[in-house]
C-alpha positions in Angstrom: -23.3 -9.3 -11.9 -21.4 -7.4 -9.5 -20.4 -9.6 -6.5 -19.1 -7.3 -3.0 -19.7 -7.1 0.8 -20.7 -10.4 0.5 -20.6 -12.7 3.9 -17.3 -14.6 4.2 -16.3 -16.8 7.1 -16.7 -20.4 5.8 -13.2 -21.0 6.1 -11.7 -21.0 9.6 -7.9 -21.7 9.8 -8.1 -21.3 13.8 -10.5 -23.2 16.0 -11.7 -21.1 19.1 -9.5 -22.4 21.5 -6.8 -21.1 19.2 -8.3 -17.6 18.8 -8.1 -17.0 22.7 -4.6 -18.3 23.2 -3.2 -16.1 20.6 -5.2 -12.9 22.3 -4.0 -13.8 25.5 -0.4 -14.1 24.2 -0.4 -11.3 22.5 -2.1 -9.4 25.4 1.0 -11.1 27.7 3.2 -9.4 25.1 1.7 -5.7 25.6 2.0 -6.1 29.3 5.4 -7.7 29.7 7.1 -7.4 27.0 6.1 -4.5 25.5 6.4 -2.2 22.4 8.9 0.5 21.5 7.6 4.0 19.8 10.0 6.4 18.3 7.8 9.4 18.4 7.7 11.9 21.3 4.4 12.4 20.8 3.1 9.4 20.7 5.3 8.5 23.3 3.6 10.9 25.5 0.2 9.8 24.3 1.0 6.7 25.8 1.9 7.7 29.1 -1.1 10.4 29.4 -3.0 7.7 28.9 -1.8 5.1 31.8 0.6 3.2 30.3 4.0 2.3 31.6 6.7 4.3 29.7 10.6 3.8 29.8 11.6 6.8 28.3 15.4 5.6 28.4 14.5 2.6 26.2 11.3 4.3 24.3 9.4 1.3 25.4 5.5 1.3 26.2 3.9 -1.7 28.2 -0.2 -1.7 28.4 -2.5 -3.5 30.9 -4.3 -5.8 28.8 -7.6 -4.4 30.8 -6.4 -0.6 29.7 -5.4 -2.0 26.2 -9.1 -4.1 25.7 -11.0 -0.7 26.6 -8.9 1.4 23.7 -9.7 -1.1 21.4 -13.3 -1.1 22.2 -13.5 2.7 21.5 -12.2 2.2 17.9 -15.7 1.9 15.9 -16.7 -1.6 14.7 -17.4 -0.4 11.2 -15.4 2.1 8.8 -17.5 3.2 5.7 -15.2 4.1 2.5 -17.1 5.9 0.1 -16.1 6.7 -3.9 -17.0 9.8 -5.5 -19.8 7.7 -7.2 -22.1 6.2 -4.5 -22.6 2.7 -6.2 -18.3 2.1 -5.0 -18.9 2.7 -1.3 -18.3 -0.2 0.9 -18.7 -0.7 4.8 -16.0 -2.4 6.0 -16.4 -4.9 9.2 -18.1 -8.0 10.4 -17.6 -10.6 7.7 -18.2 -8.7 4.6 -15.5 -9.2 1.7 -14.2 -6.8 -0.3 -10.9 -6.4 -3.1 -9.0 -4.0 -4.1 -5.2 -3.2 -5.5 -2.4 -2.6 -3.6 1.5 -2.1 -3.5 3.7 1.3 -4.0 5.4 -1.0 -7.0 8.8 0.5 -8.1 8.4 -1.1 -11.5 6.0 -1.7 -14.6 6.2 -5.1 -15.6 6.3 -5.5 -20.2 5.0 -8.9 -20.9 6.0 -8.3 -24.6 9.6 -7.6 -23.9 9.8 -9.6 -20.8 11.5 -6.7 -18.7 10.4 -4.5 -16.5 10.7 -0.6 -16.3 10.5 2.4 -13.4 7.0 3.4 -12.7 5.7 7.0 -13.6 2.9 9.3 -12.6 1.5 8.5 -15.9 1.2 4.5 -15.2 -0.3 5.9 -12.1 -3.3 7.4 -13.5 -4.0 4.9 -16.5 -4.1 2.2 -13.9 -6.3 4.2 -12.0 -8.6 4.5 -14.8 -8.0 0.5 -15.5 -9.5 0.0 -12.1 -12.3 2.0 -12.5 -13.6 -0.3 -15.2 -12.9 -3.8 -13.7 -16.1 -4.8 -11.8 -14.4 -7.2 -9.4 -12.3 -4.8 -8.0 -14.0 -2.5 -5.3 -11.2 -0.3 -4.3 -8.5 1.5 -5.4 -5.3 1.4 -3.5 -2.6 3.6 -5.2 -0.1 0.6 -6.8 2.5 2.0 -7.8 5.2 5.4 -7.0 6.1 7.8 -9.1 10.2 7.3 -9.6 10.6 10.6 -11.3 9.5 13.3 -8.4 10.5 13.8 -5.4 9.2 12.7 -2.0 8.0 16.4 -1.0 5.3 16.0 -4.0 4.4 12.3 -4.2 2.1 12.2 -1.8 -0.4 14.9 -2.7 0.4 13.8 -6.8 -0.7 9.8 -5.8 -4.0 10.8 -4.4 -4.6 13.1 -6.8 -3.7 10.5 -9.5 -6.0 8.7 -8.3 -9.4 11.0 -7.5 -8.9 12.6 -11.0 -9.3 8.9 -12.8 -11.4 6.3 -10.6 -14.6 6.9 -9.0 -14.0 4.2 -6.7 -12.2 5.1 -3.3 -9.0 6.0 -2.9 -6.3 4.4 -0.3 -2.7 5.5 -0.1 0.1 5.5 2.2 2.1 8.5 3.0 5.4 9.9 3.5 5.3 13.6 4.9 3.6 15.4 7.3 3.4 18.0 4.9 2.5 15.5 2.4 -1.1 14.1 4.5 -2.1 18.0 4.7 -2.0 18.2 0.8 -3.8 15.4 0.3 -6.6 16.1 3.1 -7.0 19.5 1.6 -7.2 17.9 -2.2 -9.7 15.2 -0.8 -11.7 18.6 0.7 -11.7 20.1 -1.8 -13.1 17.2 -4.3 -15.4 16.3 -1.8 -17.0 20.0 -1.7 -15.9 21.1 2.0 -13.8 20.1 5.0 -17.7 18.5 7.1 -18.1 16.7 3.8 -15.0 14.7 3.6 -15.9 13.5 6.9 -19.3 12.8 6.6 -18.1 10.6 2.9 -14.7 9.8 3.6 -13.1 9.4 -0.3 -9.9 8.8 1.2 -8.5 6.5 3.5 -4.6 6.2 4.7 -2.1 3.5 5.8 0.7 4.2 8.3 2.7 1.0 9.2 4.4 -0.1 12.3 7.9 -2.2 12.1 7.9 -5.5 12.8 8.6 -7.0 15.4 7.1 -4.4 18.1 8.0 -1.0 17.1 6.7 2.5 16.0 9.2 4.4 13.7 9.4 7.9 14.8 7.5 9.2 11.5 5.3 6.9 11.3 4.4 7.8 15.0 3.4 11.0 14.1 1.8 10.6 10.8 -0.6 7.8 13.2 -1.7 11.2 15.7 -1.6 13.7 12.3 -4.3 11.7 10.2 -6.1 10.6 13.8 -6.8 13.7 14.7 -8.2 15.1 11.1 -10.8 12.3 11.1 -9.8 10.4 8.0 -10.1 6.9 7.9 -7.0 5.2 8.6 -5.3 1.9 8.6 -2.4 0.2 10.9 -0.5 -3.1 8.9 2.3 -4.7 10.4 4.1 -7.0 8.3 5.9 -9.8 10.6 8.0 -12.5 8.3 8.2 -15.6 9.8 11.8 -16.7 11.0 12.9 -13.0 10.2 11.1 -10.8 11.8 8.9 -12.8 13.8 8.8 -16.3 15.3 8.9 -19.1 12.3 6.1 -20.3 13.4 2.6 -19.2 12.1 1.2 -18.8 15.6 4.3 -16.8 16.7 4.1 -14.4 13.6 0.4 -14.5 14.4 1.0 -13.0 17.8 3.2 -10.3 16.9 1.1 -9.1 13.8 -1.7 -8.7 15.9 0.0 -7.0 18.8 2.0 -4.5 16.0 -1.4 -3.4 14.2 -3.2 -3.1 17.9 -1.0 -0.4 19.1 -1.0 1.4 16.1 -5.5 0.9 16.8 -4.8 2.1 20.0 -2.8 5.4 19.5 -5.4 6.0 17.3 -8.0 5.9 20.1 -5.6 7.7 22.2 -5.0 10.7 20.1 -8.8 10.8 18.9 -11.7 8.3 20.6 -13.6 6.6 17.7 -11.2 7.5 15.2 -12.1 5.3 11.8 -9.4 2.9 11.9 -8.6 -0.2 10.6 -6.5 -3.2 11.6 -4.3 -4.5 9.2 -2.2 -7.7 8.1 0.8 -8.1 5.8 1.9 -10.9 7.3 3.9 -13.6 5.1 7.1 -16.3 4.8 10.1 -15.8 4.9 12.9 -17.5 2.0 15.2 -18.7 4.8 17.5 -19.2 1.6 18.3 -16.0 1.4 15.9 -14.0 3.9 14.2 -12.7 1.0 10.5 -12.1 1.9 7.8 -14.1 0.1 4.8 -12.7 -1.4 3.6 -15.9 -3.5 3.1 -18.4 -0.5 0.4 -20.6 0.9 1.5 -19.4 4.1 0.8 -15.9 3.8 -2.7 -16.9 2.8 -3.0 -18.9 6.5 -1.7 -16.0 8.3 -4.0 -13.2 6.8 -6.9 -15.8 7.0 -6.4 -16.1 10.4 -5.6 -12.4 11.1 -9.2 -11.9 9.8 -11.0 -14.2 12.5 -8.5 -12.1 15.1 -10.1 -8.9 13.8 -13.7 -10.6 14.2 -12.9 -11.4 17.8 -11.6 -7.9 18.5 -14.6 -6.4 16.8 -12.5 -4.3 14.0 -12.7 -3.8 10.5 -9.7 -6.2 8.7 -7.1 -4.9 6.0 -6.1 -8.3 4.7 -3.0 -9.3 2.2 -3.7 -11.7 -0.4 -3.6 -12.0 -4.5 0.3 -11.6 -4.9 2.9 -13.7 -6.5 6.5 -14.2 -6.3 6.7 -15.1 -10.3 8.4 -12.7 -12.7 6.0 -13.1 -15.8 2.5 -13.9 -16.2 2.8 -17.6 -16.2 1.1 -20.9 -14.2 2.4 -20.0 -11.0 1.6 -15.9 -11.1 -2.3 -17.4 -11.4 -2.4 -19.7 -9.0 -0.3 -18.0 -6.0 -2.7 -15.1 -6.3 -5.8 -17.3 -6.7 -5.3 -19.4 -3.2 -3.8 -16.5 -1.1 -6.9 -14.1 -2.4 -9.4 -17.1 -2.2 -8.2 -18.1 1.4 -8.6 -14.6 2.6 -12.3 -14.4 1.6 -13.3 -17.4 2.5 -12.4 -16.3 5.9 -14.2 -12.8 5.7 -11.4 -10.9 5.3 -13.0 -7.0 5.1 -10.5 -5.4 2.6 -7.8 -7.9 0.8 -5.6 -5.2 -0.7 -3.1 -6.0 -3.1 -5.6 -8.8 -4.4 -4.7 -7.5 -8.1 -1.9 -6.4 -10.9 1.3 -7.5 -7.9 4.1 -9.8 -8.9 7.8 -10.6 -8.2 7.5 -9.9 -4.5 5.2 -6.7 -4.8 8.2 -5.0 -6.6 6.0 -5.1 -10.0 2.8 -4.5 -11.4 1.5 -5.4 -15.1 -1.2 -3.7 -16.6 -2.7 -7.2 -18.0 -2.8 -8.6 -14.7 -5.0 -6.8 -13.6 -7.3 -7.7 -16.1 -6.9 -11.8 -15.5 -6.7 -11.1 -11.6 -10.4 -9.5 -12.0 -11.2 -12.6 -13.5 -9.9 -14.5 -10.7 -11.9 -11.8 -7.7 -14.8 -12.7 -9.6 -14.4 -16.0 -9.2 -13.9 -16.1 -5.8 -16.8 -13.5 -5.0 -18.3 -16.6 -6.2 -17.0 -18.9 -4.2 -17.6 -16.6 -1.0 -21.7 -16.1 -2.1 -21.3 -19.6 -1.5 -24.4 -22.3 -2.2 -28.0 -20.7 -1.5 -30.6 -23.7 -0.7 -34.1 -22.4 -0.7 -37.1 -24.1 -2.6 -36.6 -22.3 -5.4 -33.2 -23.4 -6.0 -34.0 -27.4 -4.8 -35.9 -26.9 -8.0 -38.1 -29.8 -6.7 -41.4 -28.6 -8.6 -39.4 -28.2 -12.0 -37.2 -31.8 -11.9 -40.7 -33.3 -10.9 -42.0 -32.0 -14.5 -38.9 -32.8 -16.5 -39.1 -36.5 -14.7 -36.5 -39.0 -15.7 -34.4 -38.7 -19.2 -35.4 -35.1 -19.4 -33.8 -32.2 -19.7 -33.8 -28.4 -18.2 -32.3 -26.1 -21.5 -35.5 -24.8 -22.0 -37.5 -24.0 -18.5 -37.7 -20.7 -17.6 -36.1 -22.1 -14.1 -33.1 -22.2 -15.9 -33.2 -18.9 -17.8 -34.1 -17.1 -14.5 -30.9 -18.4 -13.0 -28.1 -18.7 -15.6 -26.5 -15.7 -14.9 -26.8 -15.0 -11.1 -26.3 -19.1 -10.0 -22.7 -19.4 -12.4 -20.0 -16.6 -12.6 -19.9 -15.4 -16.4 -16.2 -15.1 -17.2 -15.2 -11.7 -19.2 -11.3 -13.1 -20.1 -11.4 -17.1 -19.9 -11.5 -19.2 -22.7 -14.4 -21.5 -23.1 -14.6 -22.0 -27.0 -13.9 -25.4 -29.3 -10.7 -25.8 -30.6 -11.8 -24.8 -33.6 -13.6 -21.3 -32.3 -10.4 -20.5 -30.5 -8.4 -20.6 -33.1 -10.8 -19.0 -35.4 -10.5 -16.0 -33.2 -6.8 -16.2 -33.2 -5.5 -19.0 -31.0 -4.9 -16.1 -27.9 -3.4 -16.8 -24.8 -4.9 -15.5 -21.4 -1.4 -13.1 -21.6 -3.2 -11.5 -25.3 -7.2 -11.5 -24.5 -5.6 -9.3 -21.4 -3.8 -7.0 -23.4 -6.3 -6.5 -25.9 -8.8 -5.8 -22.8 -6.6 -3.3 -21.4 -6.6 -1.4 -24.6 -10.2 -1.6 -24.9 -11.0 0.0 -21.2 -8.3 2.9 -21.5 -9.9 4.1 -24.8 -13.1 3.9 -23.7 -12.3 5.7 -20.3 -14.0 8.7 -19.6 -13.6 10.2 -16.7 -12.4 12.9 -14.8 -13.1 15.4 -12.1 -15.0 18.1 -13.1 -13.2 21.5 -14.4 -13.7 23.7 -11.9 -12.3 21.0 -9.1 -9.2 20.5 -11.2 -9.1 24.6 -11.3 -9.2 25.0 -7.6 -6.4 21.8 -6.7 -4.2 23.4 -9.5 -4.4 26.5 -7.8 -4.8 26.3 -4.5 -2.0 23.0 -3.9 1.5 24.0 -4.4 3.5 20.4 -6.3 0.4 18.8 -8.5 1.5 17.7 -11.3 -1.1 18.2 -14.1 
């Protein structure tokens, strides 16, 4: 049973009380304090559009009443569709979803222990990993392709990814050059220029730079993919005592004001642009100022950027499901359990990076994915939550089983076994005896042996003719 969009919100990390104070502050920080963009254009966006611009300093300060009505133009929902229609997903309100994450350097090896440079080719076997794992809902492109240069790794990413997963495809992006590829590539999968837009198979991520700036790129990419109509989302990644305040409300306050300008440029540059506010927020080692991927913390913060995004009315790009752990061991499970399971609990939309990350988001491992899915799928559970209805009180049925009985054999119980308790794909729940019958695996070898299983039995890919046309008509795709 497929578990997604499912209601979250049960968990509430601020009260509020608490939700208003950190909207005011941040809104205190727009107006006074305010935000430095990099980009000319965006720069002049800004000031077109009322706000007060130091051009000496590059520094933008908003009216929290001017700010609050370019947020309310951003739309409420964004709908990310896949090539097949059973993947799309509406993102907004409370409804959870999962899906990868990163731009990894490295493939992890649990059977040499080491770790090795990515390649396009990890690239698309993971994308057809994904495709199979039913807990997952969305592919985000994982991992970069060290052997080409940055001229052709945007357009070879996306394509990466639309030629093995039928699920959506999110990326970030590099070039200018670079998001015109890939729009024309997503065109031309989708079957024309209206029909991207009108099923959106790609969606793109353009980050600001904690604490309150726009990089001059980064800027422009913002108004580039604005303008052409694809959905779009706006992270900011504050580290507490580094690059924010130490503090989880402090960090709170400048994650939210460094993904609401990039919502508002948005708006600026094209009213009701699909966009998407967005939380990487996490520790900080104070050790050695090395950031944290791993920590409870992280799960607090991107819990409570969710409610944020609920009071602002915006769909929510959350961060959960990493580790700081270098192999697949005791603490890679249960860092990415409680960070992913925090998120959802709180309705998180999107929790990207919620499988196959380790050793601060520098890695990802093939068989991680696989046991992560088996962690989402847990905590879709937990999200579904408890349904109490008369069928489920079961009052009729333990009346007619009466004391000392039991309930193997009513059809109560066969009508509910599979949808009332998650059915595991990779856990172990055998003897002692059956589990070393079968070979005595570890959750490390079921993985592996899963992995192989899915990428021989993978069998898709876009259609001839479509592969024809991007071959021939986009200059840098690697085939």
């Amino acid at each position: 049973m497929i578990r997604k969009g499912l209601a979250g919100g049960s968990f509430k990390p601020l009260t509020e009380e608490s939700v208003r104070r950190v909207h005011q502050t941040a809104m205190r920080v727009m107006e006074e304090v305010g935000f430095e963009v990099n980009s000319p254009v965006a720069l002049e966006l800004f000031k077109e559009a009322g706000a007060q611009v130091d051009r000496e300093k590059r520094r933008v300060c908003l009216a929290q009443k001017k700010a609050l009505e370019l947020i309310e133009m951003a739309p409420s929902e964004v709908r990310l569709c896949g090539q097949d229609e059973k993947h799309d997903i509406l993102l907004g309100g409370n409804r959870v979803y999962v899906g990868t994450g990163g731009t990894a350097l490295y493939i992890y090896e649990p059977d040499t222990n080491q770790r090795r440079l990515a390649s396009l080719v990890d690239l698309r076997r993971i994308a057809r990993l994904v495709n199979r794992l039913e807990n997952i809902h969305l592919f985000m492109l994982p991992t970069y392709p060290s052997e080409l240069p940055i001229e052709q790794v945007d357009v070879n990413r996306f394509f990466a990814g639309l030629d093995n997963t039928t699920k959506h495809v999110m990326g970030g992006v590099y070039t200018l050059e670079g998001v015109k590829q890939v729009i024309r590539l997503a065109e031309i999968v989708a079957g024309s220029r209206e029909a991207l837009r009108q099923r959106p198979l790609i969606s793109m991520i353009t980050c600001s730079i904690s604490p309150l700036k726009m990089d001059g790129q980064y800027g422009d990419l913002v108004v580039a993919i604005a303008r052409s109509g694809i959905p779009l989302v706006c992270p900011a990644e504050p580290l507490c005592g580094a690059t924010s305040p130490i503090t989880l409300a402090g960090n709170l306050v400048i994650q939210t004001v460094d993904s609401l300008m990039g919502v508002i440029l948005t708006q600026i540059a094209s009213p009701g642009t699909p966009v998407i506010f967005g939380s990487v927020a996490t520790s900080t080692d104070l050790r050695n100022l090395n950031y944290l991927a791993g920590s409870v913390e992280m799960g607090l913060l991107n819990a409570a950027g969710a409610q944020m995004a609920q009071f602002y009315q915006l769909p929510f790009y959350a961060t959960g499901g990493m580790t700081d752990s270098k192999v697949l061991d005791a603490q890679s499970g249960y860092e990415s359990a409680l960070t992913n399971l925090l998120c959802a609990l709180a309705g998180a939309n999107f929790i990207h990076d919620a499988a196959g990350l380790m050793e601060f988001a520098l890695t990802v491992c093939y068989e991680k994915f696989v046991i992560d899915n088996e962690i989402l799928g847990m905590v879709m559970r937990a999200v579904e939550g408890i349904r109490v209805d008369d069928d489920t009180l079961a009052f009729d049925l333990i009346k007619q089983v009466g004391p000392a009985g039991n309930f193997v054999a009513a059809k109560h119980t066969r009508h509910f076994m599979r949808s009332e308790h998650y059915q595991p794909s990779l856990s172990d729940r055998d003897s002692r005896e059956e589990w070393e019958a079968r070979g005595s695996k570890t959750s490390y070898e079921r993985a592996a042996d899963r992995v192989q299983q899915l990428l021989a039995s993978h069998i898709y890919h876009l259609p001839d003719a479509i592969r024809r046309r991007v071959l021939s008509e986009i200059t840098g795709v690697v085939e």
